[in-house]
C-alpha positions in Angstrom: 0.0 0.0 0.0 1.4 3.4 -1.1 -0.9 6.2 1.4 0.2 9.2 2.4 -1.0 12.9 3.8 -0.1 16.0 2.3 0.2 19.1 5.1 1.8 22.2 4.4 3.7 24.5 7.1 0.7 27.1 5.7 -1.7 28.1 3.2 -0.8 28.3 -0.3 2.6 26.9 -0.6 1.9 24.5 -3.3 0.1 21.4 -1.7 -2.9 20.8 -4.2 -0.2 20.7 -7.0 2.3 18.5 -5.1 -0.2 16.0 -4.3 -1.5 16.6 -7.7 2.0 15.5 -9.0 2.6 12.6 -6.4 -1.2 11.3 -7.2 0.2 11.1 -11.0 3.8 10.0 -9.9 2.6 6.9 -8.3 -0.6 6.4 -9.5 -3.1 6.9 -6.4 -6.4 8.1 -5.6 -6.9 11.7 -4.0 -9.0 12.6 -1.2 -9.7 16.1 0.4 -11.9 15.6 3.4 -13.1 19.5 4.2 -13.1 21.8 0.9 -13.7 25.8 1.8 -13.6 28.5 0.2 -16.5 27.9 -2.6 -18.7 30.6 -2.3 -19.6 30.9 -5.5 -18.9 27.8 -7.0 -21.1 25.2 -4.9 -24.1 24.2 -7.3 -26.4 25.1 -5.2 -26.5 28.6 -3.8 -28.3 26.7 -0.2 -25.5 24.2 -0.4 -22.6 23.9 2.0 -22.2 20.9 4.3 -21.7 17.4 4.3 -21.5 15.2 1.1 -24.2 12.7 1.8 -24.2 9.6 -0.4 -21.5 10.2 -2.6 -18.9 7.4 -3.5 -16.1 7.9 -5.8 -17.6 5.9 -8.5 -21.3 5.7 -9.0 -22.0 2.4 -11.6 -19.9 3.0 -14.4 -19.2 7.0 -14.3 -16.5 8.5 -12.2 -17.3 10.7 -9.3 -17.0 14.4 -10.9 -15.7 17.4 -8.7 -17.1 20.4 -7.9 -15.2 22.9 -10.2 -13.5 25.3 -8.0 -12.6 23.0 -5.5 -8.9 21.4 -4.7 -10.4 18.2 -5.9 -10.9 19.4 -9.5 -7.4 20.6 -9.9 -6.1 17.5 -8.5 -8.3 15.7 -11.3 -6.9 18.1 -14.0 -3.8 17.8 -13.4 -3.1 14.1 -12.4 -6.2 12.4 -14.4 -6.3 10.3 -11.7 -9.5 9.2 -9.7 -10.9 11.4 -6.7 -13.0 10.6 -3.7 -15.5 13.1 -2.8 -15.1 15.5 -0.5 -17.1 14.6 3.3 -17.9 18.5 3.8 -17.5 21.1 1.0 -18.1 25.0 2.4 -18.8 28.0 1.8 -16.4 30.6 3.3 -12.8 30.6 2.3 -12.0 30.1 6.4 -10.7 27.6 8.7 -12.8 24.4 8.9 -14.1 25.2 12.2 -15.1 28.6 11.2 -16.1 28.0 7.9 -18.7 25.1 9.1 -20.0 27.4 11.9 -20.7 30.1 9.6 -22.3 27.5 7.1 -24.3 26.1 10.4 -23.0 22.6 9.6 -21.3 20.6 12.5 -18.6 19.0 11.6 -18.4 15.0 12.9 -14.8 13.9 13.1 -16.1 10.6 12.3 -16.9 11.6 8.5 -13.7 11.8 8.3 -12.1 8.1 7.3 -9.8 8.2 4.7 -11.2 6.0 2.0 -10.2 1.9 1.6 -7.8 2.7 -1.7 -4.4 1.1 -2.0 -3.0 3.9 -3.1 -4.3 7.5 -1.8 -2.9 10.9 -1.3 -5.2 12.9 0.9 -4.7 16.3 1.8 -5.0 18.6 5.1 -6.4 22.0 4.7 -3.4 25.1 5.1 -0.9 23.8 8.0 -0.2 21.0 10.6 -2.5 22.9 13.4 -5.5 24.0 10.9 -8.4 23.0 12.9 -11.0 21.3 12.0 -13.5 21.5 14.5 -13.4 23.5 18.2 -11.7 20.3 19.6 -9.5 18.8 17.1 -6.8 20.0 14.8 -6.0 17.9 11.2 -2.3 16.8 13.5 -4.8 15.0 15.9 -6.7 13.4 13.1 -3.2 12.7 11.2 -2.5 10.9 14.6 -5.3 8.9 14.8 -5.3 7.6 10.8 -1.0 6.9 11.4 -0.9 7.5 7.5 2.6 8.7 7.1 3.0 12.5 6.4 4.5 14.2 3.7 4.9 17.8 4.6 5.1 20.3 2.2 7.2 23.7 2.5 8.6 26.6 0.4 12.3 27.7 0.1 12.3 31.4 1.1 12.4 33.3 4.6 11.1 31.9 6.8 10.8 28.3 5.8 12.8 26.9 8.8 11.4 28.3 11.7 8.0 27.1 10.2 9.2 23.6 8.9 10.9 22.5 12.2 7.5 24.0 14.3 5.5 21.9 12.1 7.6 18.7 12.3 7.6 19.3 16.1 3.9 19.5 16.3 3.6 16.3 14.4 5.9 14.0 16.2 4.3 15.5 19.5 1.5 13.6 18.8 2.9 9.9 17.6 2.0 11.3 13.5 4.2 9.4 11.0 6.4 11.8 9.4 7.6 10.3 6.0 9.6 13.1 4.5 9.4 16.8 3.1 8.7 18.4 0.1 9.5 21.7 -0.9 8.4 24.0 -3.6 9.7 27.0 -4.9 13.1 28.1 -6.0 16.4 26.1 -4.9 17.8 27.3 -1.9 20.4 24.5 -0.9 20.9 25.9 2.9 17.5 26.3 4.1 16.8 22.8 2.7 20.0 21.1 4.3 19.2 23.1 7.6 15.5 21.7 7.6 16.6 18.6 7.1 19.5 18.3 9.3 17.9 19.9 12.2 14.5 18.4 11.5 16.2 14.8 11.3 13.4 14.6 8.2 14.2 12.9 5.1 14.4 15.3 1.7 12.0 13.6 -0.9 12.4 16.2 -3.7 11.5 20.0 -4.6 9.1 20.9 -7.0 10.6 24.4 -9.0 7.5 26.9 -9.9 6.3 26.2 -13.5 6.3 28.4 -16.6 3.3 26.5 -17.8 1.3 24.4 -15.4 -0.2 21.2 -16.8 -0.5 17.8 -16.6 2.4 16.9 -18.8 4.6 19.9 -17.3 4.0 18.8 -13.8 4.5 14.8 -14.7 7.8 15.7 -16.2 9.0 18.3 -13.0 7.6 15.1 -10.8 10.1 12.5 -12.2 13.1 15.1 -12.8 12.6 16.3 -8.9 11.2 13.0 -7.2 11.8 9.0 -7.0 9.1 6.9 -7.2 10.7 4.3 -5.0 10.7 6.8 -2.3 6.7 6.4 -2.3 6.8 2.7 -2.1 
């Protein structure tokens, strides 16, 4: 079995794409349990809250994604399958605050990764996001023991946030496979990270001219080993 979680030391550092790339790199399904942010794309302006009676294949047609949502660029960009999302909200917030503002309650126990061999699922901004008023994605990463990749740029600030997010993970027992970084090389920051982090270096993904599937396949296998994801 090949599973892993993507977390990121924070929002928008490249996390949808890298597990986009990995999903393609080795083949696996992709998973986002809480999607926010789609105010204006959920199909139905009363929507927001849990996805009830959705499975990622219904008869012969593949599950579709909401456009808008991390899901559907995953899908673009790795043409692999996706697992639909357990609560998709409105506000572009924190779970917790999106749901509350959506007057959904969020029940940790929607949130099982799905039976798949081979899965990538991925966290929502960084290691200590939370989820609900109780429980942050580390303590779910805790309690599913699926390894962790996390993912973290090359610029200022980088270490302080990478070894703060490593620490939060192994405070609570969470698997910690390896990081990934994204952006522009910057050989120190990654040895320090790595050295001080006692974290394994799986690859860094540059920024891309053109973003696609083809372009991202091609960075993936320049950049990463598959074997490292066996």
């Amino acid at each position: 079995m090949a599973r892993f979680v993507i977390t990121g030391t924070g929002t928008d550092i490249g996390k949808t794409v890298l597990a986009a790339g990995l999903c393609g790199l080795i083949g696996a399904d992709y998973w986002k349990p809480v999607q926010t942010g789609l105010a204006h794309d959920l199909p139905n302006p009363m929507a927001g809250g849990r996805r009830q009676g959705l499975s990622p294949m219904d008869g012969s047609r593949a599950y579709l994604p909401v456009a808008g949502t991390d899901s559907a660029e995953v899908e673009h960009l790795s043409g692999q399958p996706v697992h639909p999302e357990a609560y998709l909200l409105r506000e572009p917030l924190s779970p917790h605050r999106a749901a509350e503002l959506n007057g959904v309650e969020i029940d940790p126990a929607d949130l099982t990764p799905p039976d798949a061999d081979r899965l990538v699922v991925e966290g929502a901004g960084g290691v200590l996001v939370p989820v609900t008023r109780d429980i942050l994605f580390a303590d779910l990463f805790a309690q599913w023991q699926i390894p962790v990749i996390l993912v973290a740029t090359t610029g200022l600030g980088t270490i302080s946030h990478s070894l703060s997010a490593l620490e939060s993970l192994r405070a609570r027992q969470v698997p910690v496979h390896g990081i990934a970084f994204v952006g522009e090389d910057n050989p120190d920051n990654l040895r320090t990270i790595c050295e001080l982090g006692r974290v394994r270096l799986l690859g860094r993904l540059p920024f891309l001219e053109q973003l696609d599937r083809f372009s991202l396949a091609a960075a993936m296998h320049e950049q990463f080993d598959p074997e490292d994801f066996r």
